[in-house]
N, C-alpha and C positions, 0 to 999 in steps of 0.2 A: 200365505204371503200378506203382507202389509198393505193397507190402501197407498197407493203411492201418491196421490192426489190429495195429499195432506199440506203441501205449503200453503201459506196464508196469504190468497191472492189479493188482501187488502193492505198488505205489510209497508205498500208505499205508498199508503193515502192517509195512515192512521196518525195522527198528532200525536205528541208525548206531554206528557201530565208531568215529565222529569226533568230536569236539569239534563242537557247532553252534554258532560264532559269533552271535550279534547284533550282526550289523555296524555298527548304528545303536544302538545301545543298550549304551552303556558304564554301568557301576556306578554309582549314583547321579545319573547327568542324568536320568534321569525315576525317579519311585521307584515301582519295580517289586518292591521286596521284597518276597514276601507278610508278610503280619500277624504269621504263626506266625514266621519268622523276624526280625523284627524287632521282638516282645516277648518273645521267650522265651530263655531261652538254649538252646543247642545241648544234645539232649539227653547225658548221659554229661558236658558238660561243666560245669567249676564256674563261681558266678555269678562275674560281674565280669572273666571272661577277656577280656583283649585279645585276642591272639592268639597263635597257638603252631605250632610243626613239627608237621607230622600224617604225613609221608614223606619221605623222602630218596632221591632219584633219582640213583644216582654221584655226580656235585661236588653236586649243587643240591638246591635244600629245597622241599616246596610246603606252605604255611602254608593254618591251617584258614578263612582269612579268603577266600584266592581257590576255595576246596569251595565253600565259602557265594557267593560273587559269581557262579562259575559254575551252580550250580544255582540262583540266581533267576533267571540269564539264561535256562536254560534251561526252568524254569516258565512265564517270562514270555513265549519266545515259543511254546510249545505251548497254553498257555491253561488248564495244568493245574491245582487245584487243592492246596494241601498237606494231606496228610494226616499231620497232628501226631504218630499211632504211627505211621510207616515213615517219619518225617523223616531217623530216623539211615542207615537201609536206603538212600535215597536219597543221601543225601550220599556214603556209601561208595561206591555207583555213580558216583557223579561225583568222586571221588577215584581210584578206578580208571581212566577215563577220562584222567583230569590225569597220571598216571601212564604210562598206554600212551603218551601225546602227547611228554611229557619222555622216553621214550624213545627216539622217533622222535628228534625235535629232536636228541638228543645222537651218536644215529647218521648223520641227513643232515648232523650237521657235520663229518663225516669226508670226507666226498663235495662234492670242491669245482665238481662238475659239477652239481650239484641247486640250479640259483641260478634264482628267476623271474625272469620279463619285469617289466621293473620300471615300464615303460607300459601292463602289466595291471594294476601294481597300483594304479599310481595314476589308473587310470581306477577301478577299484573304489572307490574310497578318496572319490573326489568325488564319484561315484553315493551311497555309504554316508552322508556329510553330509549332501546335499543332500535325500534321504528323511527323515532324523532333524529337520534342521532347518525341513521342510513339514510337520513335527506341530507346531509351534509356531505360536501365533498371526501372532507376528512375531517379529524377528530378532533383536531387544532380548531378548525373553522365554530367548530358544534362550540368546543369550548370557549372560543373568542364571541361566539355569540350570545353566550352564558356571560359574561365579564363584560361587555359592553351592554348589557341589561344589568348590573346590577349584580350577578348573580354566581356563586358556586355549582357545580354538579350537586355537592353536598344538600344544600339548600334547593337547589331546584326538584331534586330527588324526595327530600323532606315535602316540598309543596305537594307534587302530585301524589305520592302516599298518604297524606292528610284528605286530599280531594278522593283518591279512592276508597277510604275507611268511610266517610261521609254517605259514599252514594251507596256501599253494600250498609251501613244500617238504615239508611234511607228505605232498601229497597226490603233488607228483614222486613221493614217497620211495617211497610205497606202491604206485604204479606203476608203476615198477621194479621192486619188493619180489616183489611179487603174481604179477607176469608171471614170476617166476623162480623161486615156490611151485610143487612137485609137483602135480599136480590130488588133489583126495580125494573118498571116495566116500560117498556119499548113500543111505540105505537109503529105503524105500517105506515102512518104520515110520516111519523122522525124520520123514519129510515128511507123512505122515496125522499127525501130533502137532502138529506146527508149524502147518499147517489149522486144529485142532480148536481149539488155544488163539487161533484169530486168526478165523475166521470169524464172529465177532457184528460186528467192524468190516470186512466187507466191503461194499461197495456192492455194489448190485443190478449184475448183469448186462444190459448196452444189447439192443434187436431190432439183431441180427444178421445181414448179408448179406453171403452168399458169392457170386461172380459173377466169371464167366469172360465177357472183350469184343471184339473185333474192332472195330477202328478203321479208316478209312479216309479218307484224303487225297483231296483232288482234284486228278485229273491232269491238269494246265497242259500246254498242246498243244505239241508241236516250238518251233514256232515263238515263243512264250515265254520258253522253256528259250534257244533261241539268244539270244533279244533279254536273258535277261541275263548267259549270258557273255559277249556283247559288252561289256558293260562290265566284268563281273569284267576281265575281259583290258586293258580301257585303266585301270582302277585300279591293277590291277599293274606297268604301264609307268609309272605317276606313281610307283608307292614306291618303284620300284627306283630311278630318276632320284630319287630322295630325300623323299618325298614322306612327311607326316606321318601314321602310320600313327591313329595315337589319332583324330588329326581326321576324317581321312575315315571310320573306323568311325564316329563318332558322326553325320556326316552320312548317309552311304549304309547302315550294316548293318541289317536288318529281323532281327535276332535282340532280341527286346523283351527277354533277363534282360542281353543282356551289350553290347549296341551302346550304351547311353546311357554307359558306362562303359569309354566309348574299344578295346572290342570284349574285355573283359579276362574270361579264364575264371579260376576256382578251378583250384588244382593237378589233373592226374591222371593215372591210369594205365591200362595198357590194360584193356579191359572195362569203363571207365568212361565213355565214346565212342562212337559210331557208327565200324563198324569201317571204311570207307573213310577218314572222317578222322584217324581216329590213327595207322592206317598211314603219310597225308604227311604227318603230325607229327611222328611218331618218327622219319623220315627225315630232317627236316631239320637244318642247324646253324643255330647257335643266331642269333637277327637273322635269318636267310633268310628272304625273303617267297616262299612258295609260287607253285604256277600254281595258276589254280583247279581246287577240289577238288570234284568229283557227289558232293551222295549225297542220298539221299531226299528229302531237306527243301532241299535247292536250292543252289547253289554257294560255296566257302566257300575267302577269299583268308586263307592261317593264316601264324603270324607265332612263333615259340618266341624266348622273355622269357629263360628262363632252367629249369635243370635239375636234378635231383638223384637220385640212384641211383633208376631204374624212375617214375619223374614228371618231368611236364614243367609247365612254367608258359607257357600260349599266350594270343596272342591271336587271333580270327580276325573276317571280317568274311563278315556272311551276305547273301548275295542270294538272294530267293524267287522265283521263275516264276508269274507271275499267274494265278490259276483265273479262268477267265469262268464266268459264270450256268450256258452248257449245263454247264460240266466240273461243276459241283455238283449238276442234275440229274441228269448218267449215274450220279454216283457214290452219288446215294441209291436209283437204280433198283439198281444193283448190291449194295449194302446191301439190297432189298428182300430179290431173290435169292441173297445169304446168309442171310438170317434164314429164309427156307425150307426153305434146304438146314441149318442146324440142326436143326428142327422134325423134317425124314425124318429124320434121324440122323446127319449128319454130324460130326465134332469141331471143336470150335473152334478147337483147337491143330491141325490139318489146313489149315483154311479159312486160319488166321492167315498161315502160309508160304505160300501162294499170294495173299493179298488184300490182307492186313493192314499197317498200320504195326507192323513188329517192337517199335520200342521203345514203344510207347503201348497195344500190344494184352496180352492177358494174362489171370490170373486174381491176384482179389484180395477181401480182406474188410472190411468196415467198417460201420460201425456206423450207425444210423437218421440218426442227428443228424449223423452225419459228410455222410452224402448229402444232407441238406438244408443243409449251412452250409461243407460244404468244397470240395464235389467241383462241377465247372464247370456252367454255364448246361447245362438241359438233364437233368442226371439227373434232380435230385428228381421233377422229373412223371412223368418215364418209368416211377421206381421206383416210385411214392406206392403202389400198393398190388399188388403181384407175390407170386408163387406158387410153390413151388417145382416147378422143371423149365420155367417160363415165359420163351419169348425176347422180348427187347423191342426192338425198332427195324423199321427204321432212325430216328435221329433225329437231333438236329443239334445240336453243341455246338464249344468250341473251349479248344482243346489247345494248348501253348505259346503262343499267340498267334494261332493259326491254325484256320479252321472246319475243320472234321472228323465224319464220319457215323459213327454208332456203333450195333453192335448187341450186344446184352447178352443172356447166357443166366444165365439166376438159379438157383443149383446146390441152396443150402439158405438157405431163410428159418430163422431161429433165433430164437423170439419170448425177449423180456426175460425176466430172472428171475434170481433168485437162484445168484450163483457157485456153480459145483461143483468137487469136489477135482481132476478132471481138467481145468478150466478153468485152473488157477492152477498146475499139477503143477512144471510146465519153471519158471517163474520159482520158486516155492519151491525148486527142486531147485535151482538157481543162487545162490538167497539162500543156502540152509543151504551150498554149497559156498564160497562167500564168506565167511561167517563162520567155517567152522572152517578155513580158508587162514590169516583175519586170528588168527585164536587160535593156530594153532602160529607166527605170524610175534611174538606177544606173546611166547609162550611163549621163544622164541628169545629174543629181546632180552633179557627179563628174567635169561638164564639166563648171560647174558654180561655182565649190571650189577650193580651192588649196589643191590638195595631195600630199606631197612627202613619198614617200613610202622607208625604212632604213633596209628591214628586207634580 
């Protein structure tokens, strides 16, 4: 199993280096301006300004009109407040912003590799409508709103599909860019500063569980096992004789994420796999239907789609070896007799190589709420109220698709509470390396364009 304690508990302290789009929310279809900007003039500026150059980016200009349209957008979707003395401070920051971005832009136009998927975008593009135009009462309203700005669906449509081409080669650029940045280094000062100034918007810290488990399958008798490579085997003399691979996966394979889906995996590589199958994956060419293939989880007729340096694109078809009643009793007697033999002292990582399903067994951490709303039939009770050093099982839950007896040793209960600086250390430490990667990558650009800066 997976660390489940993988979200990035700094996801809401971290600044962005980007332009934040409002995908749905073009400049006047809903008026989002705050007040202060839309009675007052800009401060430093004189009354009655239309608009003016505020920088010049190599060939291009950014006028003080799109500072102002970018910082409402982005007021409007943080829910921020203006505060009428740091309006200019702000605007500057988001003229800085406008600034890094026309950098980029003029450098990913050198680079005739950095081109999106253009069926990303314009999946994004009708996602982005379709949100904007469901805050409107009706569709009359959306488009009277459209028309009293100036504006067609046509042409509103054209605007934010130029703004989403924009930010995905914005964001190729920078990933490329970044990946070809020097790493740089992070003192234990930066990082206790970056904390201190961020720590009032921390959320609480969740109750915490650590927990290391043994899994175990039940073992379908001989006689099972044969009865279904008997069929793996006359499946495989129908594909070979030509026989429709997609169809019969969706009729015969008991793998529930990929047989409804004519048996079709995601790309991958090895160690991504149970290591018997990848082995007669990687062996095959490409079209070849396998023999069938053992491995833990029950016979598997695999089929390679297609390939690309160290990945393969398969498909395969699973057949499972039936458990009857007794195979589910022995195997929670035997789960009794693991959970004992934790208790004397034995290791889990021990017991796992001799008992356990390898890929299912393990140690991992996650959070109170995650046990009760993520993790299968069967924890939450187990866990509801554990101790640490406490084993819990055997009990009964189900995995892939498949019942499974599981015993759990509970390593540290970690009750809720307040982030601490060694909670949040490694992602700070990543933040602040991310940001000064993107500052000497500014730094660069700039020092290869011409800026004059007006504002």
């Amino acid at each position: 199993m997976q660390n489940s304690n993988a979200s990035n508990l700094m996801s809401y302290i971290c600044p962005t280096s980007l332009r934040r789009y409002a995908l749905g929310l073009a400049a006047g279809l809903v008026t989002l301006l705050p007040a202060q900007l839309q009675a007052q003039t800009t401060p430093g500026e004189e009354a009655g300004l239309i608009d003016r150059i505020v920088a010049v980016v190599g060939d291009s200009a950014i006028f003080l009109s799109q500072v102002e349209e970018e910082l409402q957008l982005q007021l409007a979707q943080a829910s921020i407040p203006v505060n009428p003395d740091s309006l200019r401070v702000q605007m500057r920051a988001v003229l800085d912003q406008l600034i890094n971005m026309q950098l980029i832009l003029q450098e990913a136009a050198l680079d005739s590799t950095l081109v999106p998927p253009e069926g990303d975008i314009e999946a994004q593009l009708a996602d982005a409508v379709a949100r904007v135009q469901a805050g409107f009462p009706s569709i009359q309203e959306f488009q009277n709103a459209l028309t009293a700005d100036g504006m067609t669906l046509t042409s509103y449509r054209a605007t934010l599909r130029r703004r989403l081409r924009e930010q995905q080669i914005q964001q190729l650029f920078l990933q490329r860019r970044l990946a070809e940045t020097a790493a740089v280094a992070v003192t234990e000062a930066e990082m206790r500063e970056y904390f201190a100034a961020n720590e009032a918007r921390l959320e609480q810290r969740p109750e915490l569980l650590s927990l290391q488990q043994l899994v175990l399958r039940p073992s379908a008798s001989d006689a099972a096992w044969a009865a279904r490579k008997q069929l793996a085997d006359s499946l495989v003399t129908e594909l070979r004789a030509g026989g429709d691979f997609e169809a019969l996966a969706i009729e015969f394979s008991e793998d529930p994420g990929s047989g409804a889906q004519g048996g079709e995996l995601p790309w991958f590589r090895r160690g991504d796999m149970l290591k018997t199958f990848e082995e007669a994956a990687f062996r095959l060419a490409d079209l070849q239907v396998s023999e069938p293939v053992r491995t833990e989880v029950g016979w598997h007729i695999i089929r390679v789609d297609r390939r690309r340096p160290g990945e393969l694109k398969a498909r395969h078809i699973l057949l499972i070896p039936e458990s009857t009643a007794g195979d589910v009793v022995h195997t929670t007697q035997l789960g009794d007799s693991i959970a004992q033999m934790i208790r004397d002292g034995e290791t889990v990582a021990n017991l796992r190589t001799r008992y356990g399903d390898e890929e299912q067994s393990g140690a991992f951490t996650v959070s109170r709420d995650q046990v009760n709303t993520e993790l299968p039939q069967g924890y939450a009770q187990a866990l509801a109220a554990v101790v640490n050093g406490q084993v819990v099982g055997p009990f009964q839950s189900n995995l892939s698709g498949r019942p499974v007896t599981v015993v759990v040793r509970v390593d540290n209960v970690r009750p809720a509470g307040q982030l601490t600086f060694e909670d949040v250390q490694e992602q700070i430490r990543q933040q602040l390396q991310s940001q000064k990667r993107m500052e000497r990558l500014w730094q660069s650009l700039r020092a290869d364009t011409y800026v004059d800066i007006r504002f």
